[in-house]
ZAMARGU-4260 file (C-alpha; in steps of 0.2 Angstrom, whole numbers, plus 5000, padded with zeros to 4 digits):
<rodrens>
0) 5250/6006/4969 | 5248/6005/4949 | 5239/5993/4950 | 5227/5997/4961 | 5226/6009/4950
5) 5221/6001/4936 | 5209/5992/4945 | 5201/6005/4950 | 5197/6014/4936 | 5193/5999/4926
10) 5179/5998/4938 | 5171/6016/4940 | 5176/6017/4920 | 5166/6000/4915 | 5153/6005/4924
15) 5151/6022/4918 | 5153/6018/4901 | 5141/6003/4902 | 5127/6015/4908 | 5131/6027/4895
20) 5131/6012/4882 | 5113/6005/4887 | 5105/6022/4888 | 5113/6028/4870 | 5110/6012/4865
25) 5090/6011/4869 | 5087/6027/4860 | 5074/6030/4850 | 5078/6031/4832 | 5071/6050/4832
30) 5084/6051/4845 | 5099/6044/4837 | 5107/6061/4834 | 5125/6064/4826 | 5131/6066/4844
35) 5125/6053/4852 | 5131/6040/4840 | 5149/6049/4841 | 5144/6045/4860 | 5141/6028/4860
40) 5155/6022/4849 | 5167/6031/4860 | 5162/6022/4875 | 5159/6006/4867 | 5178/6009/4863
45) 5184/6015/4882 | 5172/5999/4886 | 5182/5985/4877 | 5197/5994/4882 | 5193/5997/4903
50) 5186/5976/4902 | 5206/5972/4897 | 5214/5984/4909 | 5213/5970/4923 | 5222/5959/4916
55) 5238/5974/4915 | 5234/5975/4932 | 5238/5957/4935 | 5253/5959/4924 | 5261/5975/4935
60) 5256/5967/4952 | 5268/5951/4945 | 5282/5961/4943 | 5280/5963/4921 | 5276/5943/4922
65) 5263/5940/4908 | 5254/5923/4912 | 5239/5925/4902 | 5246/5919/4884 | 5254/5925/4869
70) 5238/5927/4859 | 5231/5939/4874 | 5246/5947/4876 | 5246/5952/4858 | 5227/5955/4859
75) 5228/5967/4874 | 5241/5975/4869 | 5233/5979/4851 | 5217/5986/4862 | 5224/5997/4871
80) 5234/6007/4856 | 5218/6004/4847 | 5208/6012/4861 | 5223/6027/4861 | 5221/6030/4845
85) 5201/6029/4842 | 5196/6039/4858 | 5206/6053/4852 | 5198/6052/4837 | 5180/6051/4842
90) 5183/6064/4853 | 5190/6076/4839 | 5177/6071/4828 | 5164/6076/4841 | 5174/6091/4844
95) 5170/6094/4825 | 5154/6091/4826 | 5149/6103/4840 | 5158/6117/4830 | 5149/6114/4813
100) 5133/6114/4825 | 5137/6128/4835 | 5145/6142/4822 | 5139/6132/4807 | 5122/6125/4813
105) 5111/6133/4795 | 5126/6128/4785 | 5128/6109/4792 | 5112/6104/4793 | 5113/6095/4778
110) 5130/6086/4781 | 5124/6085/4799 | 5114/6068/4798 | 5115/6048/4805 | 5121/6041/4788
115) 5136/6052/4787 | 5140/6050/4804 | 5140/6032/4803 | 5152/6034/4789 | 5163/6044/4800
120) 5162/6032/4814 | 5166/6018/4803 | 5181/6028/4796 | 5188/6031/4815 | 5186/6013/4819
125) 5196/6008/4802 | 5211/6020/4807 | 5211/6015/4824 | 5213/5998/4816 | 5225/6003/4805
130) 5237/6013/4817 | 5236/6000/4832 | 5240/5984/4818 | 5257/5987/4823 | 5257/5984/4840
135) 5246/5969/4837 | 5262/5962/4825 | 5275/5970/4834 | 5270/5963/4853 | 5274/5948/4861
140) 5278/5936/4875 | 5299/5939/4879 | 5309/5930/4893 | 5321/5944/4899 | 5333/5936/4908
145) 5337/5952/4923 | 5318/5951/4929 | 5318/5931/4928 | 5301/5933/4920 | 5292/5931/4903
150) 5284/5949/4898 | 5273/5956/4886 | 5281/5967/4879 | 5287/5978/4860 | 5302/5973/4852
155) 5306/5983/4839 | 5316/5975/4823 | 5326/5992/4822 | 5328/6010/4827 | 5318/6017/4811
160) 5304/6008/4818 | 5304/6016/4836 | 5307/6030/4828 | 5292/6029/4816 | 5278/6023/4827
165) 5282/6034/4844 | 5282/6050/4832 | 5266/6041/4824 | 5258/6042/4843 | 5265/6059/4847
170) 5257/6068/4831 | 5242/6057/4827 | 5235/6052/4846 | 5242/6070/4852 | 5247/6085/4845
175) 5235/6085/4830 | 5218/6081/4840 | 5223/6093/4853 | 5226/6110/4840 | 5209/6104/4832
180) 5200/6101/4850 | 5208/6118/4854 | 5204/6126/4838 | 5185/6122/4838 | 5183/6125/4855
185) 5190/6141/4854 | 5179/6144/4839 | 5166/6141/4848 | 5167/6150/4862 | 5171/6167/4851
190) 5154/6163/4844 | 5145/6160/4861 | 5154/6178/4866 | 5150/6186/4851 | 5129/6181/4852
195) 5128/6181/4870 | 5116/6195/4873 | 5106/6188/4859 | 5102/6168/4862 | 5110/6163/4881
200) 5111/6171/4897 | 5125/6173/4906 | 5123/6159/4916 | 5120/6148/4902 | 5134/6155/4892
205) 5145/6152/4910 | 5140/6133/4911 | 5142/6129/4892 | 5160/6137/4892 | 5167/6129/4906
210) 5160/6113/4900 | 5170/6117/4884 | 5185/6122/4895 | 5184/6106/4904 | 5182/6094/4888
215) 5198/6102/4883 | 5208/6102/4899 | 5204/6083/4902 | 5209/6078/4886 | 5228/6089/4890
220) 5230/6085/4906 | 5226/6067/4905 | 5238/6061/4890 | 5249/6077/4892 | 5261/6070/4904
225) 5261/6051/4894 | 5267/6061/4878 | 5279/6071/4887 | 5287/6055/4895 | 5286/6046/4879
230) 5295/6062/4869 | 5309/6060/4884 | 5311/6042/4881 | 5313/6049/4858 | 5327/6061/4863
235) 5334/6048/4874 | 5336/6034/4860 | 5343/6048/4849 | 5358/6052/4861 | 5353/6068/4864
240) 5347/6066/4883 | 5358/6053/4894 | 5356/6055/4912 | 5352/6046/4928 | 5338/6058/4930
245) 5330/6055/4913 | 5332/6037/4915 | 5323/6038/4932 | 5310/6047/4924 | 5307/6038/4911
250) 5307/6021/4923 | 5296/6026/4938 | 5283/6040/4929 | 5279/6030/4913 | 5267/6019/4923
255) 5260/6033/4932 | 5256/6043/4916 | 5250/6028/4907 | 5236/6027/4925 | 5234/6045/4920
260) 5230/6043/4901 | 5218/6027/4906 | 5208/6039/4918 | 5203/6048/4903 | 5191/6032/4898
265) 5182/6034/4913 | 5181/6053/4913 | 5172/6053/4894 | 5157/6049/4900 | 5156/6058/4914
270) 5160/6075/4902 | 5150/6070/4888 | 5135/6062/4893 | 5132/6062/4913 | 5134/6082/4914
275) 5121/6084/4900 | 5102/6087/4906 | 5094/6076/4892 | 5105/6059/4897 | 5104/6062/4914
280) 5085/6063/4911 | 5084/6045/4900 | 5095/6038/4914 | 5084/6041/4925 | 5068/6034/4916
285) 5076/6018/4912 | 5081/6015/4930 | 5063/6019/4934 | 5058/6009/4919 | 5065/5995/4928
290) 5062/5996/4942 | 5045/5999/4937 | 5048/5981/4926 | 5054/5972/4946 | 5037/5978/4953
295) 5025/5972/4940 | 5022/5955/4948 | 5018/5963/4964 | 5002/5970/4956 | 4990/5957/4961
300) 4996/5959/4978 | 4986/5970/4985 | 4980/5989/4977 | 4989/6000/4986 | 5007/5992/4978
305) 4999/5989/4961 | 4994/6008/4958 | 5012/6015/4963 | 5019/6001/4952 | 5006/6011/4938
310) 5011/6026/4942 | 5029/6023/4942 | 5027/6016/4923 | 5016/6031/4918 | 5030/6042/4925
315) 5044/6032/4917 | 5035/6035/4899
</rodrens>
């Protein structure tokens, strides 16, 4: 099962995120808002990340036999910490970013512009470098002689490493992003309450708040249960929790949460950009702008196929 799993949402999420890439990415300069490039990097990270999740497929339907290479065991197993780690961070940094706009919008304008978030993208993509190196150093191919096969796997030189590292992804790729998720969401919709009668409807004040309730909850609910497994895993390495249940647990759901934490890479586009009017908008005039692109050949044919080829252009524009 998990790894029809994995395939699955390798599929739906490449394909989602390579739609949201093309259209973020063939915006107009006037376009290229603070937003948007948080957008783009964050699914040109899920992206790279959903293109290596086959290969873990592969890996589970082998029964943990790794017979792709060292290099790429190493490789995929840096991306996929690396994508933890900066998904969580371009989605807190967008979560920043719609509170400074939002509560702050007179105040940030100024701090609010395409060099700084550049800067800021840059900086996301350096510590995502920085907190997956270990993993990259860390991982490796291992004969484990019970399974009869050679697995990709962590090896850790001692227990202060373990220790180190899973308290490292617990606070860093968890708890931190979700109080300030929670905390600028909650911010903003206080504000959204607060000026309601004033700027939005109560429709549109409906829809913009359970998008922010949605945004938040995916984000819990997809890594939420991966945490909890892993922080199982801590207090049973510490001696504090040694049972056939918890070893169960810890065993059979730790592929089923990691399934859950990998949804989330298809999920981000579909939050933050397919649910918003203006992408679904340039979506759909580059589909019709080439579509419009396949018919233009057909223009000498005959003028009945050559003017809906000129209107479909004039409408895509």
């Amino acid at each position: 099962a998990i790894p029809a799993i994995f395939s699955v949402i390798s599929a739906l999420g490449a394909v989602a995120n390579a739609l949201a890439v093309c259209v973020l990415g063939h915006a107009s300069a006037s376009r290229t808002t603070v937003a948007n490039m948080f957008m783009l990097n964050l699914c040109v990270s899920d992206l790279l990340f959903l293109l290596s999740l086959p290969l873990w497929a592969v890996y589970y339907s082998l029964g943990y036999s790794w017979t792709f290479g060292r290099l790429t065991c190493k490789l995929c197993g840096a991306l996929l910490n690396f994508n933890l780690y900066a998904s969580i961070f371009f989605i807190t940094s967008m979560s920043v970013d719609r509170y400074l706009a939002i509560v702050h919008p007179l105040r940030s304008q100024n701090s609010r512009n395409p060099r700084r978030a550049r800067f800021v993208c840059l900086l996301v993509w350096v510590l995502a470098c920085a907190c997956s190196s270990p993993s990259l150093y860390l991982r490796d191919t291992y004969y484990i002689e019970e399974l009869a096969v050679e697995a990709c796997a962590i090896i850790y030189p001692n227990h202060t490493w373990y220790l180190t590292l899973v308290l490292m992804k617990i606070i860093l790729a968890f708890l931190l992003p979700l109080i300030i998720i929670s905390c600028c969401y909650c911010a903003i919709g206080r504000h959204l309450i607060a000026g309601s009668s004033k700027s939005l409807e109560g429709r549109r004040l409906e829809k913009v708040l359970w998008t922010v309730a949605a945004v938040v909850m995916a984000f819990f609910l997809c890594w939420f249960p991966f945490h909890c497994v892993t922080f199982l895993d801590l207090l049973r390495s510490e001696g504090w929790l040694d049972s056939c249940w918890v070893n169960w647990t810890i065993r059979n759901l730790t592929p089923l949460t990691l399934s859950l934490g990998f949804s989330n890479s298809a999920i981000n586009p579909v939050l933050y950009c397919f649910v918003g009017n203006h992408f679904r908008g340039r979506l759909g005039g580059l589909c019709k702008s080439f579509c419009a692109c396949l018919k233009a050949p057909g223009e000498d044919h005959g003028p009945k196929r050559g003017s809906f080829s000129t209107r479909l252009s004039s409408f895509s524009q």
